[in-house]
C-alpha positions as CSV (number, residue, x, y, z in Angstrom):
1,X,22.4,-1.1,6.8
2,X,19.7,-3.6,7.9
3,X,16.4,-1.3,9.4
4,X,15.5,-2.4,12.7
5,X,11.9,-0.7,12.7
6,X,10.9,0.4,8.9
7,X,9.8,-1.8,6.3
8,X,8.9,-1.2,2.4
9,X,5.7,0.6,3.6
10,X,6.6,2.6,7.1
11,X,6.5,0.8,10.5
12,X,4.2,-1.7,10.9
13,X,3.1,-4.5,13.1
14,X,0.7,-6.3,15.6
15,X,-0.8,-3.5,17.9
16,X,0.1,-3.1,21.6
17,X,2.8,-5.8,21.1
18,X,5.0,-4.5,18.2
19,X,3.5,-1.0,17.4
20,X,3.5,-0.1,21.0
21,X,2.5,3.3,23.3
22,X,6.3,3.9,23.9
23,X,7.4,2.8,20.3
24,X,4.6,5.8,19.1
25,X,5.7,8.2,21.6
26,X,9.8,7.5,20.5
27,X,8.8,8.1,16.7
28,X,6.9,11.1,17.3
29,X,10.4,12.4,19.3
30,X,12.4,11.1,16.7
31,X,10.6,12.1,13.4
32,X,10.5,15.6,15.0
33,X,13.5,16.2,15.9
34,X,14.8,15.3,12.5
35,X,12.2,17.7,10.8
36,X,12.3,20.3,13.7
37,X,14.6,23.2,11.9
38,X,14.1,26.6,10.7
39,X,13.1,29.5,12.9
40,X,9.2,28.8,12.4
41,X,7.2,27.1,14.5
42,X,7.3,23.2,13.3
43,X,4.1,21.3,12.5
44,X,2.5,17.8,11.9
45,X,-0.6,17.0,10.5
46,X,-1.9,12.9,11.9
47,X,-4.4,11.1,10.2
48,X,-5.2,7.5,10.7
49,X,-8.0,4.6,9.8
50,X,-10.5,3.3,12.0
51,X,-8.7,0.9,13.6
52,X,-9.4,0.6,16.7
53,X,-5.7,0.8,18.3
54,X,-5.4,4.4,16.3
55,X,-6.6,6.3,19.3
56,X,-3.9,4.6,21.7
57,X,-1.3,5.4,18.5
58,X,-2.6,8.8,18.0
59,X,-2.3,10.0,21.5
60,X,1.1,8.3,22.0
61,X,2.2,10.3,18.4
62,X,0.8,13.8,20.0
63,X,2.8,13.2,22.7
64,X,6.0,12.4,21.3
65,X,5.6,15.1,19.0
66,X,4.2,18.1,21.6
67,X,7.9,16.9,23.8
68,X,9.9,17.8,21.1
69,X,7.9,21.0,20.4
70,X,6.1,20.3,17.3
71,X,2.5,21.2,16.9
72,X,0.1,18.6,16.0
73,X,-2.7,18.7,14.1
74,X,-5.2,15.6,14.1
75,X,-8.0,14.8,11.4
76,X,-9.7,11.7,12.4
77,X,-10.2,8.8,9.9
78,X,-9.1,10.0,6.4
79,X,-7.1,8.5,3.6
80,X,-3.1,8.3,3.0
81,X,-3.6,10.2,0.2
82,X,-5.4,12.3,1.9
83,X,-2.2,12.8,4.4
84,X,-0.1,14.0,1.6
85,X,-1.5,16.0,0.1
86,X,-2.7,17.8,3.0
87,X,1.0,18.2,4.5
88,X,2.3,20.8,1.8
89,X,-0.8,22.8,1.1
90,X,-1.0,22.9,4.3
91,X,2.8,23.8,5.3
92,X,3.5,21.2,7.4
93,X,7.4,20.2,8.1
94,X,5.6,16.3,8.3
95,X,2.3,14.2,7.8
96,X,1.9,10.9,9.6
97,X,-0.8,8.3,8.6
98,X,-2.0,5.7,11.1
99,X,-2.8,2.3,9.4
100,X,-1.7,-1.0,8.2
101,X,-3.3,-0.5,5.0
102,X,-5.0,-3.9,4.1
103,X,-4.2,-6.0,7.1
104,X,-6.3,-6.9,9.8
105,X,-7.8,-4.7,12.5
106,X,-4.9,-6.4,14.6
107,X,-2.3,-4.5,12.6
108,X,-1.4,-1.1,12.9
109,X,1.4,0.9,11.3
110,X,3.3,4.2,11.4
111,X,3.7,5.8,7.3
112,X,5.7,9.4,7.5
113,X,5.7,11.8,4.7
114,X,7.8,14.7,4.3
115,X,7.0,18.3,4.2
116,X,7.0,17.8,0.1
117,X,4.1,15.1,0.6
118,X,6.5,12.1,-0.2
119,X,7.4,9.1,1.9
120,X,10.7,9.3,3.3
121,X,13.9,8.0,1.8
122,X,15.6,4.9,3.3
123,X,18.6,7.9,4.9
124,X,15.9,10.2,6.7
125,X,14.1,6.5,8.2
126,X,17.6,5.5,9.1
127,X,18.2,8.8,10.9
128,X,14.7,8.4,12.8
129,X,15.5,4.6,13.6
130,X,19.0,6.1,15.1
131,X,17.5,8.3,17.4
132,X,14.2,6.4,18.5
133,X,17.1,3.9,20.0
134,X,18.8,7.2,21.4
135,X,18.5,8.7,25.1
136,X,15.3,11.1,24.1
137,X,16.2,14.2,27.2
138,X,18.5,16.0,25.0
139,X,15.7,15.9,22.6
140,X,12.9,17.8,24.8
141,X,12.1,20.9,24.6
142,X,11.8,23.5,27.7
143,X,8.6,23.9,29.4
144,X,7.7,26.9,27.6
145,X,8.3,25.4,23.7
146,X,6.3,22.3,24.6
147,X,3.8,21.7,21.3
148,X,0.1,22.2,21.3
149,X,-2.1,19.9,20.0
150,X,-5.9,20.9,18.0
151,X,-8.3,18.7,16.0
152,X,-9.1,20.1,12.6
153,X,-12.3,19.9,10.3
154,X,-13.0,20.4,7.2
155,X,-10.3,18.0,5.9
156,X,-12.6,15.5,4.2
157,X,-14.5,18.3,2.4
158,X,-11.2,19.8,1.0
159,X,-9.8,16.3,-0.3
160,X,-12.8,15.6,-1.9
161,X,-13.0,19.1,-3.9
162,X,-8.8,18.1,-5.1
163,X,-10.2,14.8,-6.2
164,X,-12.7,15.7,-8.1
165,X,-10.4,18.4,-9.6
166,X,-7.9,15.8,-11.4
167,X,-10.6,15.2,-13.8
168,X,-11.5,17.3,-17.0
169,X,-13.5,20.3,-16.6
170,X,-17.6,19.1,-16.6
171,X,-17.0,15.9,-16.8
172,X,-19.4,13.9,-14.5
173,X,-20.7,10.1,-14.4
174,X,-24.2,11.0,-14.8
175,X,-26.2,7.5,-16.0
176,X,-23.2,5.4,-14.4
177,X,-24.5,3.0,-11.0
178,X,-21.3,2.8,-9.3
179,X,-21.0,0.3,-6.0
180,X,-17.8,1.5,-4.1
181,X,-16.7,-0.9,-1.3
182,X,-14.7,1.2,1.2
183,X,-13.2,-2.0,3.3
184,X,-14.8,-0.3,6.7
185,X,-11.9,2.1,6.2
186,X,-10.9,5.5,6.0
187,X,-12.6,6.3,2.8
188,X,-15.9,5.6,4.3
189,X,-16.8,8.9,4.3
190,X,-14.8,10.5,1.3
191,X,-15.1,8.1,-1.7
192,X,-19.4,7.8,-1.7
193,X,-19.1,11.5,-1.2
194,X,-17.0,11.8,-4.2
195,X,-18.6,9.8,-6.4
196,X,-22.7,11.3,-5.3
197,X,-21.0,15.0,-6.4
198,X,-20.0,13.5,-9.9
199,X,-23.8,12.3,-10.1
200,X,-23.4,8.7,-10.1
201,X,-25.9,6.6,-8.6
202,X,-24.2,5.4,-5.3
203,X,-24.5,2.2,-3.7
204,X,-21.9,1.7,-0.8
205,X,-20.9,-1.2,1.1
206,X,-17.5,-1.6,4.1
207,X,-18.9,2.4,5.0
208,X,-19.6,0.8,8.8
209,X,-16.6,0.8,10.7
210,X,-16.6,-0.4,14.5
211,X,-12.6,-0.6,15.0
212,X,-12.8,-4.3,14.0
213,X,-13.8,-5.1,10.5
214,X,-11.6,-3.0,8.8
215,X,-10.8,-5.2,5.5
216,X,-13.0,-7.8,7.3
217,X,-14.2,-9.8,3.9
218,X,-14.4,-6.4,2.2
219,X,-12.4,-4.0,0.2
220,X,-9.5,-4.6,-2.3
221,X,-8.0,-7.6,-0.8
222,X,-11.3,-9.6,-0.5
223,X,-13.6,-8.4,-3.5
224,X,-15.8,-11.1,-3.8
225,X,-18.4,-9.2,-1.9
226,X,-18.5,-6.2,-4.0
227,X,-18.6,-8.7,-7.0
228,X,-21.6,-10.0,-5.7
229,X,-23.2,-6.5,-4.7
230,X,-22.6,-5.6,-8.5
231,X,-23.9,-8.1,-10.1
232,X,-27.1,-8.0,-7.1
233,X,-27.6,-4.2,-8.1
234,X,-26.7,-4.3,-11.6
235,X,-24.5,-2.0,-11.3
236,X,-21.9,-0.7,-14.1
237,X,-19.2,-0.5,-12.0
238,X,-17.8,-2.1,-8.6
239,X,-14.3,0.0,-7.1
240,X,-13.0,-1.5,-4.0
241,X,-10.7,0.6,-2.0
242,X,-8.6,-0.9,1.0
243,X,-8.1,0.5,4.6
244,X,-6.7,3.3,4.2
245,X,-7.3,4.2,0.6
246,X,-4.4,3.9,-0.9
247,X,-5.2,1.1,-3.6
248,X,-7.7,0.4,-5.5
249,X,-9.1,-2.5,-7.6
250,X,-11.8,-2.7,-9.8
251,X,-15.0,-5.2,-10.8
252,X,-16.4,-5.1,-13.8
253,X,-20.3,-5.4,-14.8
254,X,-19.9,-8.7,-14.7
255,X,-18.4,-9.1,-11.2
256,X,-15.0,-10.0,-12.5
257,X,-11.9,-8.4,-10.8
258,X,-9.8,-6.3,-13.1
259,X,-6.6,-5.9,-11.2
260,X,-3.5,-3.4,-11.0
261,X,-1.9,-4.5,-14.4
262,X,-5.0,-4.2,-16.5
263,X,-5.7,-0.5,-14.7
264,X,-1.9,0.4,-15.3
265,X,-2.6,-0.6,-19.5
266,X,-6.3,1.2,-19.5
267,X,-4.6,4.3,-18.0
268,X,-1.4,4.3,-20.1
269,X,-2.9,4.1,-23.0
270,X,-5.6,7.1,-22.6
271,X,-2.4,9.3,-21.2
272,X,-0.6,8.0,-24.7
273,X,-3.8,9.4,-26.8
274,X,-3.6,12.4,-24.7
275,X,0.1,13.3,-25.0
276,X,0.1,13.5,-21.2
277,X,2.9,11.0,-20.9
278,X,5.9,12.7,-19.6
279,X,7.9,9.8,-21.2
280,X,6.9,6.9,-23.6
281,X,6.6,4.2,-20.7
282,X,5.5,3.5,-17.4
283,X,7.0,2.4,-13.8
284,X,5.8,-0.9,-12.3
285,X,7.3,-3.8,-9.6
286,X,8.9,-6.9,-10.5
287,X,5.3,-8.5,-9.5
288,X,3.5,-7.3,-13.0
289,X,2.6,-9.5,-15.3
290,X,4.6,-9.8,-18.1
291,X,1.1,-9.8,-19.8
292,X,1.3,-6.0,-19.4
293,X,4.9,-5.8,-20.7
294,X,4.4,-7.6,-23.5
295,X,0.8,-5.0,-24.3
296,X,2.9,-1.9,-23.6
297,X,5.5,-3.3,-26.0
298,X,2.7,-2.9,-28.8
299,X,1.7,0.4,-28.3
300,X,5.6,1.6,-28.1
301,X,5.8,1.9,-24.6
302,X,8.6,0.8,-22.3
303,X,7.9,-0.9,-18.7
304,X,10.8,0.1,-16.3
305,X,10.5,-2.3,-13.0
306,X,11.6,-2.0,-9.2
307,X,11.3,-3.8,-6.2
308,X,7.9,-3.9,-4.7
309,X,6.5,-1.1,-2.6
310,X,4.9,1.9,-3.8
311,X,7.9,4.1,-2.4
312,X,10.2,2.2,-5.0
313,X,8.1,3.0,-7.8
314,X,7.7,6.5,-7.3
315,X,11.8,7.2,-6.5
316,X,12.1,5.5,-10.4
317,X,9.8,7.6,-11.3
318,X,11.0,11.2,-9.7
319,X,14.4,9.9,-10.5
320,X,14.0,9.5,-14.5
321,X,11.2,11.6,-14.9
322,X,8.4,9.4,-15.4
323,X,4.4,10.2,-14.5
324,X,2.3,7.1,-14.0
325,X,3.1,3.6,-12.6
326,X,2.0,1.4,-10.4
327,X,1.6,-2.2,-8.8
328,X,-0.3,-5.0,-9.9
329,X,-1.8,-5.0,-6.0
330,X,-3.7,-1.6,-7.2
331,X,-1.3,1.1,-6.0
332,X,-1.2,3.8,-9.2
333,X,0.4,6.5,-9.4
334,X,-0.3,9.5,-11.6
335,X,2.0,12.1,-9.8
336,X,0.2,14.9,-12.0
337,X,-1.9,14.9,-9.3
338,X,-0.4,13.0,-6.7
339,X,2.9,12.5,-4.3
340,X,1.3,8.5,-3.3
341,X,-0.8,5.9,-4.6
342,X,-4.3,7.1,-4.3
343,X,-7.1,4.5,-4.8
344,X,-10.4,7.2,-4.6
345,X,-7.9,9.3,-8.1
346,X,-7.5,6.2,-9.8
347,X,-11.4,5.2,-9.5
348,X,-12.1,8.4,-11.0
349,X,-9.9,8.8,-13.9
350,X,-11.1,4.9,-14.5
351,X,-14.5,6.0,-14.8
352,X,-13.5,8.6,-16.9
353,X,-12.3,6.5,-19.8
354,X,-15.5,4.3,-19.3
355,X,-17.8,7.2,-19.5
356,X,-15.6,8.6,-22.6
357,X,-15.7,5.6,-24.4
358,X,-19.4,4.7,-23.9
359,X,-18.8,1.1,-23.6
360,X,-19.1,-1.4,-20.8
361,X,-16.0,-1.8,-18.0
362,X,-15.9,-5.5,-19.7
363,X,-14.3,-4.0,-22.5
364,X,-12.5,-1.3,-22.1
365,X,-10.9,-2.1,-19.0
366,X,-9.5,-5.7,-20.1
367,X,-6.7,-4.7,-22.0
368,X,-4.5,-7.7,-22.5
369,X,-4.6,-11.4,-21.8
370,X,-2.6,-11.9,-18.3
371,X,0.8,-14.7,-19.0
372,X,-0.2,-17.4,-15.6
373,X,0.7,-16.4,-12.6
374,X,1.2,-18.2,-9.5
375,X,1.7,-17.2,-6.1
376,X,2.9,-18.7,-2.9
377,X,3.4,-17.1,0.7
378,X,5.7,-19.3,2.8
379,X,5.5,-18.1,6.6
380,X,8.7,-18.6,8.3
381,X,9.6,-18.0,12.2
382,X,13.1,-16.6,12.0
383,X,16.2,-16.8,10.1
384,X,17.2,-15.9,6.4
385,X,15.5,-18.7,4.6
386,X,16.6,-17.4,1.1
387,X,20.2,-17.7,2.0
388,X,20.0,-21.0,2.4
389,X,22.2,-23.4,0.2
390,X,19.5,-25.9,-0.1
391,X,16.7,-23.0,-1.4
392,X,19.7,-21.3,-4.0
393,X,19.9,-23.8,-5.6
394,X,16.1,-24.6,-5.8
395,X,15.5,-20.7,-6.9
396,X,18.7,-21.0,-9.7
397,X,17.1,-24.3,-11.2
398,X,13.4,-23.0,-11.9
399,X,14.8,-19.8,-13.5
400,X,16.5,-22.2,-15.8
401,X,13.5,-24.3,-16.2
402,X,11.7,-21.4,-17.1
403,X,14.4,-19.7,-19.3
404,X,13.7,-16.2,-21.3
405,X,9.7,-17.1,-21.5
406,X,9.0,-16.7,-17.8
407,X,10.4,-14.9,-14.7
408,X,10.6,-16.3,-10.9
409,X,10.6,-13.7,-8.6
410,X,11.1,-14.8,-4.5
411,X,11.4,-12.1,-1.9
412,X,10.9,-11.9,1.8
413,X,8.0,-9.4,2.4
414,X,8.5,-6.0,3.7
415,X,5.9,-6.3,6.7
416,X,5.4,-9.4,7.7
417,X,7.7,-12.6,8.0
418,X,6.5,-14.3,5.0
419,X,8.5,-15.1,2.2
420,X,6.4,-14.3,-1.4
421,X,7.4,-16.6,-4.5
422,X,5.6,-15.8,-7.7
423,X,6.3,-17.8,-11.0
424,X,4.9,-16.8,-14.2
425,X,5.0,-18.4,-17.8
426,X,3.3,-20.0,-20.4
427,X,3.5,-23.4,-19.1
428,X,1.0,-23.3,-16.3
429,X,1.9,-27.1,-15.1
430,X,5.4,-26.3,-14.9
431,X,4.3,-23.0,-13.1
432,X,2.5,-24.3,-10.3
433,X,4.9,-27.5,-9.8
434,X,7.6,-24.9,-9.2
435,X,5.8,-22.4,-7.0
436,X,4.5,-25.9,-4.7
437,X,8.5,-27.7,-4.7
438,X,10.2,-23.8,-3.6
439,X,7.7,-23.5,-0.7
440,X,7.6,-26.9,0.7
441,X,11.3,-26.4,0.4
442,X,11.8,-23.2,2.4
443,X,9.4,-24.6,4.7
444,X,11.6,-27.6,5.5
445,X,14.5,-26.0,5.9
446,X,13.1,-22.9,7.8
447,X,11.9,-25.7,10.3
448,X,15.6,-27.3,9.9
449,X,17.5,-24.5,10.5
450,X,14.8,-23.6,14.1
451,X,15.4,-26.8,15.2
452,X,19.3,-26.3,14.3
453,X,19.3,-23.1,16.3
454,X,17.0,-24.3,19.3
455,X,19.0,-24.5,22.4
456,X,19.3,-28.2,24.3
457,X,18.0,-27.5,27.1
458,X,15.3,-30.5,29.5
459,X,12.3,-28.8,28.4
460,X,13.0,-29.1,24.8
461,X,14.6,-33.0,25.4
462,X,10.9,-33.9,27.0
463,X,8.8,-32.4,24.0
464,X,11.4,-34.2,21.5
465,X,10.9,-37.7,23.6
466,X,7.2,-37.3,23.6
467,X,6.8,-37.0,20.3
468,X,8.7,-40.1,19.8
469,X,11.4,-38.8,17.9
């Protein structure tokens, strides 16, 4: 069943034209209803980022949920993982997290967690979609069972004293100069926090939110400024965090980026020397290198993929009993101590294995040498462009080109409409070559089949005659 409002990561969308007042208010009717059950009173706990559209979102959530007789609780900026982890211990039938993770301050989104602190399965967002589209009245509750709504405190506080619990007893970074970049996101508080009680010396940059620069040439997706704030401050260590804290990447001494993949070996192979695996392998997407496969292959480790999205790769891993994966994008999940990715728990156990081994992050956090990797994003205005004939047979003749030495994978993201190609081999030439002919190719025939669709109508006859064509 094709999802009219969820995508791989929760709703998301351009604020105040797809992730609208109404749209907010309908979820928080929806989502309540379907976890409104039992004779106790229901509750939801509501975090968000600091964008600035989360205050229109956050009231419009209140009210949806308050209608249907759900009592709200509301923390202010905090991290996702923050949300879910807060919703069991704190016995809440739901936990909602405002934010579009590392998009632009334009961008706002809708993540639900269930009353076990995971994100929903695709049946419970179907169930929601079906009633946000349904006539809400039989849904209200009477005057008297209306919801209250309270801010709570202390929230920060109590996620950092859990993260600083997932690491060995008296273990600290004492002697370590950590920069944390916190993207002018919800960890701008939190993470320097975190790190100051562990005794590093702190220096922070993205801790200034106004409601616009969220991920605003800061934080995981743009790290170039927290390379150059390492290297300007000497610093051991860079960790760059994105909106809303739920990935993480990290820069070495140096000022070079060490991505997901190389984090996913570091941390797989310190869980191997432990005996903490749960099973001899990790969870990843189809978008990690096979670099990494190839590394885990050494140490006797298996590397079991899904599609992308966090959600994916923690259902493989609750489903075959598996503790730690991740993406190459810096979502990791070590569900020891977590139900989500959390990027301010990965930083830590991270510097953990630095400070262990004594060494600098140059060395032991680069792992493996990555297999090249390309990457393409093709926007597109409408249409299925992978269906076409045209772009099959494109897709079926690279995979053949590449043959059992590289992999293709092409997939229409989850939150935006972009189509994502990514090509990897040994044969960087024939890498690139590919990645430029597929997109240049679904561009052409996304515009074919527009103009294909477009209806004939005098204003569309003029702009074709001016043009010439």
């Amino acid at each position: 069943m094709a999802r009219k409002y969820f995508g791989t990561d929760g709703i998301r969308g351009k604020a105040n034209a797809t992730i609208t007042p109404e749209l907010a208010l309908k979820v928080g009717q929806a989502a309540g209803r379907v976890f409104g059950s039992g004779d106790h009173r229901n509750r939801v706990i509501i975090g968000k980022d600091t964008r600035l559209s989360g205050y229109m979102i956050e009231n419009a959530l209140v009210a949806g949920f308050t209608s249907v007789g759900v009592d709200v609780m509301v923390t202010g900026p905090i991290p996702t993982p923050a949300i879910a982890m807060l919703t069991p211990t704190m016995r809440c039938d739901l936990g909602v997290m405002i934010s579009a993770s590392h998009n632009s301050y334009e961008d706002n989104g809708i993540k639900i967690f269930g009353p076990d602190g995971y994100k929903l399965s695709d049946d419970v967002e179907e169930r929601i979609e079906e009633l946000i589209d349904g006539n809400p009245a039989p849904r209200l509750a009477a005057s008297a069972d209306i919801g209250r709504a309270k801010r709570i405190e202390g929230v920060d506080a109590r996620y950092v004293e859990f993260a600083k619990r997932t690491l060995p007893r008296h273990i600290d970074f004492d002697g370590l100069r950590v920069v944390v970049d916190c993207a002018n996101g919800a960890a701008y508080k939190v993470a320097p926090n975190a790190l100051w009680e562990l005794k590093a010396e702190v220096v922070s940059i993205g801790v200034d939110p106004n409601g616009f620069n969220v991920n605003r040439d800061v934080g995981s997706t743009a790290p170039m400024a927290l390379a150059a704030k390492v290297r300007e401050v000497r610093a051991d260590i860079g960790i760059a965090l994105d909106g809303d804290a739920d990935r993480v990447i990290i820069i070495d001494e140096k000022g070079h980026i060490i991505d997901g993949d190389q984090i996913m070996a570091l941390i797989a192979e310190f869980m191997q020397k432990r005996g903490s695996l749960a099973k001899p392998g990790i969870v990843a997407t189809v978008m990690s290198n096979l670099g990494l496969e190839r590394h885990l292959k050494d140490l006797g480790l298996g590397l079991e993929r899904t599609s992308v999205g966090d959600r994916y790769v923690i259902e493989h891993m609750r489903r075959y009993g598996y503790n730690f994966g991740g993406e190459q994008s810096g979502h990791m999940i070590l569900s020891d101590y977590s139900t989500t990715g959390d990027g301010l728990v990965t930083a830590l156990q991270v510097l953990a294995v630095v400070q262990h081994a004594g060494k600098p992050v140059s060395e032991v956090c680069r792992c493996f040498e990555p297999v090249p990797q390309v990457l393409k994003n093709v926007r597109y205005n409408g249409g299925k462009p992978l269906q076409n004939k045209k772009v099959a047979a494109a897709i079926d003749a690279v995979r053949a080109k590449l043959g059992a030495c590289g992999r293709l994978v092409i997939r229409p993201s989850g939150t935006e409409p972009v189509i994502r190609i990514m090509v990897e081999g040994d044969n960087r030439d024939l890498l690139e070559s590919a990645a430029d002919d597929l997109a240049a190719l679904i561009k052409a025939e996304s515009a074919n089949d527009d103009a294909d669709e477009a209806p004939v109508t005098k204003k569309t006859y003029r702009r074709a005659g001016a043009g010439g064509k």
